[in-house]
N, CA, C and O atoms as a GROMACS GRO file, in nm:
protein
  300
    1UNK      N    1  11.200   8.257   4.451
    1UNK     CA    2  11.151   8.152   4.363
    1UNK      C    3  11.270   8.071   4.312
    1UNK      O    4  11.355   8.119   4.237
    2UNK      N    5  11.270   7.924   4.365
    2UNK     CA    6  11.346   7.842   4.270
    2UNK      C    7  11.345   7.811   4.150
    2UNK      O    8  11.226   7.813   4.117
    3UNK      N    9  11.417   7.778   4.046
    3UNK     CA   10  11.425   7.678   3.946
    3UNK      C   11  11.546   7.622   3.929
    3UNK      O   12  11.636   7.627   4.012
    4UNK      N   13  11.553   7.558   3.806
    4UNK     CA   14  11.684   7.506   3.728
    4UNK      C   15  11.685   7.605   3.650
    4UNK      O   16  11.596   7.685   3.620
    5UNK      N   17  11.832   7.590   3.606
    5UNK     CA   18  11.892   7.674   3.507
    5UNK      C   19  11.817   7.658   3.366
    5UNK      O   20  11.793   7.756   3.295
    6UNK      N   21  11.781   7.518   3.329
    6UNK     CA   22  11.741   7.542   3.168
    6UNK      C   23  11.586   7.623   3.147
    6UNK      O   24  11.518   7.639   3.046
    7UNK      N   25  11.565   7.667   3.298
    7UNK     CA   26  11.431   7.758   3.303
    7UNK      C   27  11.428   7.894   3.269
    7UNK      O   28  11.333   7.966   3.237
    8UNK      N   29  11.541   7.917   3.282
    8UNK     CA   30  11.588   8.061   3.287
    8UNK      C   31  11.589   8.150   3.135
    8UNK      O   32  11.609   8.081   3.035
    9UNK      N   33  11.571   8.278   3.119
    9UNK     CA   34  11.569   8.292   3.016
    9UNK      C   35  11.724   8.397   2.987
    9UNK      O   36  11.803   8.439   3.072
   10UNK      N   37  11.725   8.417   2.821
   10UNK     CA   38  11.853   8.491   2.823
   10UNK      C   39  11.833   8.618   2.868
   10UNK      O   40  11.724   8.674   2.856
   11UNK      N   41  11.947   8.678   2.930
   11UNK     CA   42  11.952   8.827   2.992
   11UNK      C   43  11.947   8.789   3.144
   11UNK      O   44  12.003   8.885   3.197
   12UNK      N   45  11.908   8.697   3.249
   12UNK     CA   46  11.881   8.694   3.347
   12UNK      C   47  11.954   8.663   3.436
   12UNK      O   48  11.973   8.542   3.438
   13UNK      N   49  12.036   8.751   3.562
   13UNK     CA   50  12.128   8.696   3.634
   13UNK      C   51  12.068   8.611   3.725
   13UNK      O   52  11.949   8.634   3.745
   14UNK      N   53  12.119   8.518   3.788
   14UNK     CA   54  12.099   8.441   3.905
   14UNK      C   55  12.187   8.356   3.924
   14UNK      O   56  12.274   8.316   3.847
   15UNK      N   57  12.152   8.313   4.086
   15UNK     CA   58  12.272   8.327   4.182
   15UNK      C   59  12.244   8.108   4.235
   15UNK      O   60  12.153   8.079   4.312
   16UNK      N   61  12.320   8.016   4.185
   16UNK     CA   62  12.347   7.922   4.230
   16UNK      C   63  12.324   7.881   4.335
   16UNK      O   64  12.414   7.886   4.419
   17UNK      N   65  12.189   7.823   4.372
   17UNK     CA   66  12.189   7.727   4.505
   17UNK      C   67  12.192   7.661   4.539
   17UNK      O   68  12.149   7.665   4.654
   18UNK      N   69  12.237   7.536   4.496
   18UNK     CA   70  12.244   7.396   4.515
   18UNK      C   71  12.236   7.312   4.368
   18UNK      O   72  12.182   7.349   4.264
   19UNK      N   73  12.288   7.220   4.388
   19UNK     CA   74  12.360   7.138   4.272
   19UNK      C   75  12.282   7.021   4.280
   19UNK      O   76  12.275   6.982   4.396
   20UNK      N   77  12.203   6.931   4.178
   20UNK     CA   78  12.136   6.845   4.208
   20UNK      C   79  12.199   6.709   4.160
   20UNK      O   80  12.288   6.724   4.076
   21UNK      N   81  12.166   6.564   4.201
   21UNK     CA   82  12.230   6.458   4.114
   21UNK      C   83  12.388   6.413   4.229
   21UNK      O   84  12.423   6.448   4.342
   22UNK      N   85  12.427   6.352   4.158
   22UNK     CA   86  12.529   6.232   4.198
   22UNK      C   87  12.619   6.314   4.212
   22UNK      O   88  12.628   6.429   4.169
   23UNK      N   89  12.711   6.235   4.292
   23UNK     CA   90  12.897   6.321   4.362
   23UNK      C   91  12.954   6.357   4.198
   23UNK      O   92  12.990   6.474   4.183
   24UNK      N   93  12.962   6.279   4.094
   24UNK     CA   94  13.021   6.299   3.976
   24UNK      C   95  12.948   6.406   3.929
   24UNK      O   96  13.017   6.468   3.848
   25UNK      N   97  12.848   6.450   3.942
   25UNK     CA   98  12.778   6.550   3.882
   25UNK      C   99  12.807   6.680   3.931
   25UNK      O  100  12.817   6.785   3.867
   26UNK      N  101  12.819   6.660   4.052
   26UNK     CA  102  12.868   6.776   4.123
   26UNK      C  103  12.990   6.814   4.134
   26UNK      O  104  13.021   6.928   4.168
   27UNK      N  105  13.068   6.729   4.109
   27UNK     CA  106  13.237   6.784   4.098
   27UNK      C  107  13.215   6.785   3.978
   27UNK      O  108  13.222   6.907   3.963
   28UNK      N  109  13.182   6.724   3.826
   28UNK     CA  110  13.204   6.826   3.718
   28UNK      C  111  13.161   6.973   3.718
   28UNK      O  112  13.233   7.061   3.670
   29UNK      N  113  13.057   6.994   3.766
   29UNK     CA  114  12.997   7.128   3.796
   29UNK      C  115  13.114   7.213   3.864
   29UNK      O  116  13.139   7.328   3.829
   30UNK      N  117  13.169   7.158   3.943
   30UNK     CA  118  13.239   7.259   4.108
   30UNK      C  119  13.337   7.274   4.026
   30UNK      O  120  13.383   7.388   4.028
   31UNK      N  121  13.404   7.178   3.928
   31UNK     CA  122  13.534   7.193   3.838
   31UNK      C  123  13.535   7.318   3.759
   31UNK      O  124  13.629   7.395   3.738
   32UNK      N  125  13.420   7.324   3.721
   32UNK     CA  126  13.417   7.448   3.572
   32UNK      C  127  13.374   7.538   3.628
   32UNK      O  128  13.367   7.631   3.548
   33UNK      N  129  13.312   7.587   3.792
   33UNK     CA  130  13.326   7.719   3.868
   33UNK      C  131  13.139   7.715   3.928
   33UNK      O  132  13.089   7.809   3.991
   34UNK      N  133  13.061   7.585   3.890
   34UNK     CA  134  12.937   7.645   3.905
   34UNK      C  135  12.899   7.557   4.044
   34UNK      O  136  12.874   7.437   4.050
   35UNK      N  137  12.902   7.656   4.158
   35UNK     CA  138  12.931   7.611   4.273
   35UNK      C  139  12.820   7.673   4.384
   35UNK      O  140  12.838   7.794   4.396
   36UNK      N  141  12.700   7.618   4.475
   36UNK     CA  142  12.650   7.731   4.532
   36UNK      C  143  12.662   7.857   4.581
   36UNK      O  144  12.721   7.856   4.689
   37UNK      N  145  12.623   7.993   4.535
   37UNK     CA  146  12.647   8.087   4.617
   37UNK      C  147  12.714   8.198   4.485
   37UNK      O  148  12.724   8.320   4.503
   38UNK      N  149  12.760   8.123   4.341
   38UNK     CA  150  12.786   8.189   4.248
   38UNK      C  151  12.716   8.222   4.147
   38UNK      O  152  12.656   8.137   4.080
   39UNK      N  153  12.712   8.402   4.112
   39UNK     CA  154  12.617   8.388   4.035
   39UNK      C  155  12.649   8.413   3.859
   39UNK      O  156  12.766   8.424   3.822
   40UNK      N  157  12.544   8.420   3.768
   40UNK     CA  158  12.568   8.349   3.686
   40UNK      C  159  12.493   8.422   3.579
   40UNK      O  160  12.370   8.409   3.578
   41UNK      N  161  12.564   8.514   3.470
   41UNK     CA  162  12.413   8.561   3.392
   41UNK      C  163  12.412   8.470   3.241
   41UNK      O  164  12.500   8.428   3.166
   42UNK      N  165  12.324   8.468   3.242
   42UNK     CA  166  12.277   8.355   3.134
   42UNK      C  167  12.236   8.409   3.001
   42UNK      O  168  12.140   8.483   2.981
   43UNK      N  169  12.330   8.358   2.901
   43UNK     CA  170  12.330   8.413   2.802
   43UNK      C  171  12.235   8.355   2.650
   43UNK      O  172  12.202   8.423   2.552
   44UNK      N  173  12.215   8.236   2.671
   44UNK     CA  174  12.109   8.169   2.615
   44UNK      C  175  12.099   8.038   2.696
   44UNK      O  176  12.172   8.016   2.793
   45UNK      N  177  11.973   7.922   2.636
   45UNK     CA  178  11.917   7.797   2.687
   45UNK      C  179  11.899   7.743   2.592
   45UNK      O  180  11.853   7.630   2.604
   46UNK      N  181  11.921   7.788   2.467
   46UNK     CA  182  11.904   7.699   2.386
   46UNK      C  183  12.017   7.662   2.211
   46UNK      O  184  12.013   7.764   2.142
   47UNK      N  185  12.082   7.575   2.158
   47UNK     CA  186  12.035   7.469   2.190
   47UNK      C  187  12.065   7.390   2.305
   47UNK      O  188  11.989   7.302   2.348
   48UNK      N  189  12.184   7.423   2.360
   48UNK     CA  190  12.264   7.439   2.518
   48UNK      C  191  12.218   7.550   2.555
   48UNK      O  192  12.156   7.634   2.490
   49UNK      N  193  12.279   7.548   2.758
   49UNK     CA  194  12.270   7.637   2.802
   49UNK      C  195  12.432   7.736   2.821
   49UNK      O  196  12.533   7.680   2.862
   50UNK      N  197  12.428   7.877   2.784
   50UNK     CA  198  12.540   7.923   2.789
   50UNK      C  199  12.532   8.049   2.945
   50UNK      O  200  12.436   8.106   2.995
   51UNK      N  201  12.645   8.050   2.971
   51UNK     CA  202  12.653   8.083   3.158
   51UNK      C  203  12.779   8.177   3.093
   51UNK      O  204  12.851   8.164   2.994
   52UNK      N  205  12.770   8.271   3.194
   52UNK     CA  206  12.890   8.384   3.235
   52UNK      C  207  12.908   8.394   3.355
   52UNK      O  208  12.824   8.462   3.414
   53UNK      N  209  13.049   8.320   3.457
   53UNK     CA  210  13.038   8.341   3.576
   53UNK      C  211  13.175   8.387   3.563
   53UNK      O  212  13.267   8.320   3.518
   54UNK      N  213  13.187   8.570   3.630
   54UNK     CA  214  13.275   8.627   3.593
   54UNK      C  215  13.331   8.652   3.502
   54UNK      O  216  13.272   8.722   3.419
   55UNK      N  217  13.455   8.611   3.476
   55UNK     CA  218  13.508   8.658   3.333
   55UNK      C  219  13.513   8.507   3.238
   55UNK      O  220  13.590   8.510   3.141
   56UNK      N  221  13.452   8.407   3.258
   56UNK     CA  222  13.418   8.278   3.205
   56UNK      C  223  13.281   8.258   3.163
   56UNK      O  224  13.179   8.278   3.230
   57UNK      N  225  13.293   8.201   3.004
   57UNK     CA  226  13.183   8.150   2.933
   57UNK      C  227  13.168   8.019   2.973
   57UNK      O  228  13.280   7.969   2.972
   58UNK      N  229  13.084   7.939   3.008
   58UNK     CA  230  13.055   7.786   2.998
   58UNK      C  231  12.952   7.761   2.903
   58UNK      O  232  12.875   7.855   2.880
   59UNK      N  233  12.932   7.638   2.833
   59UNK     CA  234  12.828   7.630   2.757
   59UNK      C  235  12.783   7.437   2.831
   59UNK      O  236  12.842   7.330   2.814
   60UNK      N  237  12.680   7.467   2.896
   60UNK     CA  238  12.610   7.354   2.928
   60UNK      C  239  12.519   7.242   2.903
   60UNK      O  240  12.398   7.262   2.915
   61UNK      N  241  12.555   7.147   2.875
   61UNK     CA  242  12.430   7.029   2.802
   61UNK      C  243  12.315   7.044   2.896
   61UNK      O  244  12.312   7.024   3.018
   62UNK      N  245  12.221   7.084   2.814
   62UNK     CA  246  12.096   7.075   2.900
   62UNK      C  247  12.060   7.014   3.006
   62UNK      O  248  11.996   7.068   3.097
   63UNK      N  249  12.094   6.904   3.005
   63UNK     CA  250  12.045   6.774   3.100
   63UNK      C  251  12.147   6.806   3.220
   63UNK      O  252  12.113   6.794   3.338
   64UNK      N  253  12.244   6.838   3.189
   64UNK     CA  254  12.332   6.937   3.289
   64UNK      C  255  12.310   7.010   3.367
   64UNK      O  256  12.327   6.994   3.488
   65UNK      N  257  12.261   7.117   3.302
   65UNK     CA  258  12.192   7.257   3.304
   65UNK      C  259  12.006   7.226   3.456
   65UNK      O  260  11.949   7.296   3.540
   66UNK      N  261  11.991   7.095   3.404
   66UNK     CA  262  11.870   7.083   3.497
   66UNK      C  263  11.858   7.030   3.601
   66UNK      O  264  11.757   6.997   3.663
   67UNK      N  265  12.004   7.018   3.631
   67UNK     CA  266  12.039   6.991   3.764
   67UNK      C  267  12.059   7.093   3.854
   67UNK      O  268  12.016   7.090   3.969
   68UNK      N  269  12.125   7.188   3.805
   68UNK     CA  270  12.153   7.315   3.876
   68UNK      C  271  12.044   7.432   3.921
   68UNK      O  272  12.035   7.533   3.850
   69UNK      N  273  11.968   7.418   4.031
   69UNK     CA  274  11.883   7.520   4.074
   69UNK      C  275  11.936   7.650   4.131
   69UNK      O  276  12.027   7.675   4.210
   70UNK      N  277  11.853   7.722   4.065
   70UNK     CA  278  11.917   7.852   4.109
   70UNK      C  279  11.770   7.954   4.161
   70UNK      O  280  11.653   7.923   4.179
   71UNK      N  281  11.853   8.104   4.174
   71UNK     CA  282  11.742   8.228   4.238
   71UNK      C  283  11.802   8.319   4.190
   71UNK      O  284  11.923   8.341   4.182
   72UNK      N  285  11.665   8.407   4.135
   72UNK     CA  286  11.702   8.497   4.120
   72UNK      C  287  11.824   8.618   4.151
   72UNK      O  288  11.774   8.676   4.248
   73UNK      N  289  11.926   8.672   4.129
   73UNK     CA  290  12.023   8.764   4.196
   73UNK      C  291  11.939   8.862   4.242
   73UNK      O  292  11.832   8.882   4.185
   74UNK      N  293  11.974   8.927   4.338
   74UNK     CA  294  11.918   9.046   4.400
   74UNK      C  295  11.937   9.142   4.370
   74UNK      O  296  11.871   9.231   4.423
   75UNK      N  297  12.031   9.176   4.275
   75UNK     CA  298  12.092   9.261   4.238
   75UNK      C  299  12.108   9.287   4.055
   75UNK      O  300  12.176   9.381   4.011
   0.00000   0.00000   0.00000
């Protein structure tokens, strides 16, 4: 099952599949580590979205955040 990230709730890992929106959108994303294929446990959505990929916190503007579709981790 797909979604975006600001769907997601806190506690839930998942794993980055594609980046949605304009070349600028996507290299800010690829800059701060959130890149297809990485995954990501999500620590809240609201009033931003906050991400743990590895040993890095990001905290994401929503509208940000709903670009980035992701899946569930398998793990």
């Amino acid at each position: 099952m797909t979604r975006t990230l600001v769907a997601c709730r806190a506690g839930e890992r998942v794993v980055v599949g594609a980046v949605q929106g304009g070349a600028a959108r996507v290299d800010k994303l690829a800059s701060v580590g959130i890149l297809p294929g990485v995954e990501l446990r999500v620590q809240q959505t609201r009033p931003v979205v906050i991400v743990e990929a590895d040993e890095t916190v990001l905290a994401l503007e929503r509208d940000l955040a709903s670009q980035v579709v992701v899946v569930q981790a398998t793990h």
